[in-house]
Every structure is written in structure tokens, then in C-alpha cells.
N, C-alpha and C positions, 0 to 999 in steps of 0.2 A: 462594508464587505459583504457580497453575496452568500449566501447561504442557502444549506439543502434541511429542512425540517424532516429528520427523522422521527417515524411511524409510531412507535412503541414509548418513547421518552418524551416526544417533543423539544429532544435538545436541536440545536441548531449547528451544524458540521458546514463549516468554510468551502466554500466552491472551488477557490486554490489555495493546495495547500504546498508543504515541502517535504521530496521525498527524499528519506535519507540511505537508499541501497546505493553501496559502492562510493557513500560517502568517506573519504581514512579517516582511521583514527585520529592520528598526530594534527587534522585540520576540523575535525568534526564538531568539535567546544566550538570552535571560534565561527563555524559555519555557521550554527545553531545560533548561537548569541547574536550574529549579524543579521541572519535573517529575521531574528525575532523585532533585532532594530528597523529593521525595512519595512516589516508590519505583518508579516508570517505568522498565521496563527494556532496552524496544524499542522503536524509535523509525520510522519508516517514512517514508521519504525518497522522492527522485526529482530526476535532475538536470533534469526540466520544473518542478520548483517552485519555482527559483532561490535556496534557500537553504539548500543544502547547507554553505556555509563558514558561514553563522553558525552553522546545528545544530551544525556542529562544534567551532564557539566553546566553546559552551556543554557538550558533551560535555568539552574538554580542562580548562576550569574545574573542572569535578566530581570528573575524576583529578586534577587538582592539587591540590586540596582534602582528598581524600583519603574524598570519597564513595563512589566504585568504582572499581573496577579495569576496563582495556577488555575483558575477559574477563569481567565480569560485564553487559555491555551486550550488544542482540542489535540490530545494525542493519541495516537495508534500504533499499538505493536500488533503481534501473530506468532500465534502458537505454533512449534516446528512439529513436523511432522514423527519424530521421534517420541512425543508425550502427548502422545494420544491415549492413553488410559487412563482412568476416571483417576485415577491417583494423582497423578502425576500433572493431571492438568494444573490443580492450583499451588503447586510447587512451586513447578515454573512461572506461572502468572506472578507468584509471591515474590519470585526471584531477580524476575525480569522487574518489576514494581522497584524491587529493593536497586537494579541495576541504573533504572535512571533517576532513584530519589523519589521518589512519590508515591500516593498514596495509593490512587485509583487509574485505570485507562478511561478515556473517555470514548475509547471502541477498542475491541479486542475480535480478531481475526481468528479462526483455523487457516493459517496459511495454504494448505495444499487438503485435497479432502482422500490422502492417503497415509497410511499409517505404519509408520516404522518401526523395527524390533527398536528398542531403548536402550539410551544411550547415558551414561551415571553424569552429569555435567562435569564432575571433579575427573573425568576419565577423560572430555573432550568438550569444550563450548564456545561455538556452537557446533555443532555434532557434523551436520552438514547431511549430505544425501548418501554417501559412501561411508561401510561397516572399514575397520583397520584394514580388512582385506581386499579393499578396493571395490567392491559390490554390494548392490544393495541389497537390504534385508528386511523385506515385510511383514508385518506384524497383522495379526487378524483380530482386531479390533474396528468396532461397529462402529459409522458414523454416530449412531444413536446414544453409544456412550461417550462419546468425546462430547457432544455438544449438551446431554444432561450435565457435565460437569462443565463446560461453559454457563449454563444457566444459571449453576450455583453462583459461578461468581457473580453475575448480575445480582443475585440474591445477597449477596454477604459487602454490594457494593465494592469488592476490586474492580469490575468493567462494566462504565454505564449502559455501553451497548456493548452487544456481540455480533458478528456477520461470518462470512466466507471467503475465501478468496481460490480465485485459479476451481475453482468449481463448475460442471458441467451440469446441465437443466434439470436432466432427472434424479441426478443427486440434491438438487437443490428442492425438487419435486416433493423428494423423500423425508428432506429432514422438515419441510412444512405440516407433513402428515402427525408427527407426531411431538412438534416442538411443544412445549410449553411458550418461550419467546420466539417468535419467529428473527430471523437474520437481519439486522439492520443497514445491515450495505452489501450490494452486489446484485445490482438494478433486475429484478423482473418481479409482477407480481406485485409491483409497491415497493420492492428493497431496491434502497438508492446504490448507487452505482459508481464507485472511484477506477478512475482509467487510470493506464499505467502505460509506460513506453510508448508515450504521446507523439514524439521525434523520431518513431522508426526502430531500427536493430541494434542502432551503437552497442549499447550497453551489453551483449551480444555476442559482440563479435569474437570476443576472446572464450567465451564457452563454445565456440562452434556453431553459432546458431548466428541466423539473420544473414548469412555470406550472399545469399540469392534475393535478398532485396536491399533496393538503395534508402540512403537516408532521405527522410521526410523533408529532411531543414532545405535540401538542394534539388528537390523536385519543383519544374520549372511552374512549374500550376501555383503552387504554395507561393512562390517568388511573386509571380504575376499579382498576386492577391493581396500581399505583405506592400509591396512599391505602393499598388491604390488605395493604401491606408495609413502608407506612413509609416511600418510596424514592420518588428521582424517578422520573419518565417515564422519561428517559435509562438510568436505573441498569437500569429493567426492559427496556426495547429492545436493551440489551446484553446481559443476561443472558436472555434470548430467544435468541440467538445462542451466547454463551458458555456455558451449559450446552447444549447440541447438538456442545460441542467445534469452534465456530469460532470462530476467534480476533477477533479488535477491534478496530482503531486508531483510534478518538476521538481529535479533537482539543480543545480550549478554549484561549481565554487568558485566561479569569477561573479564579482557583488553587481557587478555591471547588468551581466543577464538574470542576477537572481532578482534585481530589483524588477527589469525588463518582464519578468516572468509573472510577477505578482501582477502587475497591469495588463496583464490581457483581457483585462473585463472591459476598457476603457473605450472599446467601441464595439460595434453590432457586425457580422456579415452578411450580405444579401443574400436571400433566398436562391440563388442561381451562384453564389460563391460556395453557400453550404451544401449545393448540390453536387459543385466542379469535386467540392474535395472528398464528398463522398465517394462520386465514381471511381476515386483512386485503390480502395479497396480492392484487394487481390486474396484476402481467406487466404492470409500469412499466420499462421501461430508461431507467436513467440513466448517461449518461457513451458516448453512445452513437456512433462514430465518421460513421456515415451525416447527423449533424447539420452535419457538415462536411463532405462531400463524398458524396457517396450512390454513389460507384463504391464506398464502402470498407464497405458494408453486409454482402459477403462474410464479408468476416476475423472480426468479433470479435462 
């Protein structure tokens, strides 16, 4: 399985892995368990996706079974934007740990690099981006402290690495100035790099966002290039990505495309196919925080 050697650890982080946002609950154990059967060896979490205990189900299934060992697993949650204060940070790291069974993260995320008034988890979890009152509620808390209290965990071995996510340059600028560890994923600088929403808007559409671009999977270029190799759509948009050395987290819950999805390393693109799909770029932001409140247009 290809791999990205991270900077800081020298551990080795899976080129594709499995994402699990918008995966349900009621199918998320058995998602997890199958994928782990297919050969899935990273898994990409978040305690905004609410279903960190069942992933975790499904992880403790497969050591019990005697599929893997948790040292052969590389998994990833992120911190919500609601526990950004030095306190709070390793609460919830503790909690979310306790949520999928295990001991340690093998990368732990700042999900979003904005920070919200807090949220008591027994009052709501996962909290989400909106206060009871349907708006959101900013909290003025420093990068600089969220991520010294990420550092401890690195320190205390809850999360072997720590990184970013949904973060914009000179934020990323700033927290290098004074890290102690600098950020292990969220490619510039050395820091490796997991893409997200590799197929386009879908996932999307039902927040309101992505209406104004089409799906990746049924762009006639991607087709063109999938037929001259035999392979889906999907298999080539990832391997677009994955030969460039960024890594992957597709998701599915048909076992069909999850396995389809794990093989997309299994050929090369021509220099002139990774070009065709380049110029498809259009500087579309998806996942974009200004969609929910346009004070947070700043941050990320």
C-alpha cells in the first residue's frame, strides 16, 4: 500500500484512505468492518460526524477477529470548533478516544481554524456550527492556544501527529512561527496533504452549496480518460490526486465501489491526462465557512 512519510514522526500515513463524513450510523460498524476487510487502513473521522462510536465498533470487530492489529490501523479525528480552549482541548480528544475505543489518534486535526463559544457535550454532541438560537457564536480564542494544547497531546501520546484542516496560508504561516510541532498534514511547506471531496459537490448539495458545479464522476473529460484505462471515473479522479502524492479519503457504502476505490493506485496517468484534468479547475470552494456566517470568511 502506498504511503506518505510524515515529517515529524516518520510514521507512514496510507495514500488512500476511508472517509467516514455522512457515513449513518445504523450502517457505519458494518461499513468500517468491511472496509477494513477490503484492506482499508485509514480511516478519517471527526467528532462533527457523529459517528465515531460506531466506526469504532467496527474497528474493535476486526481486532477481534483477528483482521488487524490497532497498530496496523492509521486513524484520524478533529477537533470541533467549539473546544478550542486550552481546557477543553484534551477533554474532548479523551472523549472522542473513549468514543471509538482506543487509546491513541494516529493524527488529530483542528478541524476548522475558527473558534466557537462552547458547547457542554451533555447539553449537545456534536454541537454543530449553530448556538440553540440558530446563529453562530464566536469565541475569541487564539490559534496559539488551541494548538499549544494540541501539542500536549502529542506530548502525553493521545495523538501521534497533529495537523489542520480547512485552513487558509497565512494562518498556516502563523501557527509555524511559533509551533513547537509544526502541523503534520495539510500539504505546503513539507506538510503532507489529504484531499477531500475528490468527486465534486454531491456531498453538498443538501447544505446548499455545490448547486453551480457539476459532478466530477459525469464530466465528459474524466469519462474519456476512465474508458482508456479500463477504470471508473472515480478510480481516475483519485488517481489524479494520488499519483501527485496526495492522499484520499473516499467514501462509499456500496462494497462494490469501496473496493473499486482502494484500487486506484493500480495504474499511472499520462502526463497530458494529468494535465486535461487539471485544467478542469474552476477556484470552486466547497465546504466553505463564509456560507454560515460571512464574519468567518477570514479564517479558512
Amino acid at each position: 500500500m502506498a504511503t506518505i512519510v510524515l515529517k515529524r514522526t516518520g510514521q507512514k500515513m496510507p495514500l488512500v484512505g476511508f472517509g467516514l463524513w455522512k457515513v449513518t450510523k445504523s450502517t457505519c460498524a458494518d461499513t468500517v468492518y468491511d472496509a477494513i476487510k477490503a484492506g482499508y487502513r485509514l480511516f478519517d473521522g471527526a467528532g462533527d460526524y457523529g459517528n465515531e462510536k460506531e466506526a469504532g465498533e467496527g474497528v474493535r470487530r476486526a481486532i477481534s477477529d483477528g483482521i488487524v492489529k490497532r497498530e496496523d490501523l492509521f486513524i484520524t479525528s478533529k477537533l470541533w470548533n467549539t473546544f478550542h480552549a486550552h481546557d477543553h482541548v484534551k477533554t474532548l480528544a479523551k472523549m472522542q478516544l473513549g468514543l471509538w475505543g482506543i487509546d491513541y489518534f494516529d493524527l488529530f486535526l483542528v478541524h476548522f481554524p475558527i473558534a466557537l463559544q462552547y458547547v457542554d457535550p451533555s447539553h449537545r454532541y456534536p454541537p454543530e456550527w449553530f448556538g440553540d438560537d440558530g446563529k453562530v457564536h464566536l469565541q475569541n480564542t487564539p490559534m496559539s492556544e488551541t494548538w499549544g494544547a494540541m501539542e500536549e497531546l502529542a506530548d502525553e501520546g493521545l495523538a501521534k501527529n497533529i495537523g489542520l484542516s480547512n485552513c487558509q496560508g497565512s494562518l498556516i504561516l502563523d501557527v509555524l512561527r511559533y509551533a513547537k510541532y509544526e502541523p503534520q498534514v495539510l500539504q505546503t511547506l513539507g506538510i503532507a496533504v489529504t484531499a477531500y471531496s475528490s468527486f465534486g459537490p454531491q456531498s453538498y448539495l443538501e447544505l446548499g452549496m455545490g448547486k453551480d458545479s457539476a459532478s466530477l464522476l459525469e464530466h465528459n473529460v474524466v469519462g474519456s480518460i476512465a474508458s482508456a484505462h479500463g477504470k471508473t471515473p472515480a478510480q481516475v479522479l483519485l488517481r489524479w490526486a494520488t499519483q501527485r502524492g496526495i492522499a484520499v479519503i473516499p467514501k462509499s457504502n456500496d462494497h462494490g465501489r469501496l473496493v473499486a476505490n482502494l484500487q486506484c493506485d493500480s495504474f499511472d496517468l499520462t502526463d497530458s491526462e494529468i494535465a486535461s484534468l487539471s485544467a478542469l479547475n474552476i477556484n470552486y470552494r466547497l465546504n466553505d465557512p463564509v456560507a454560515m456566517d460571512p464574519r468567518m470568511a477570514i479564517f479558512a
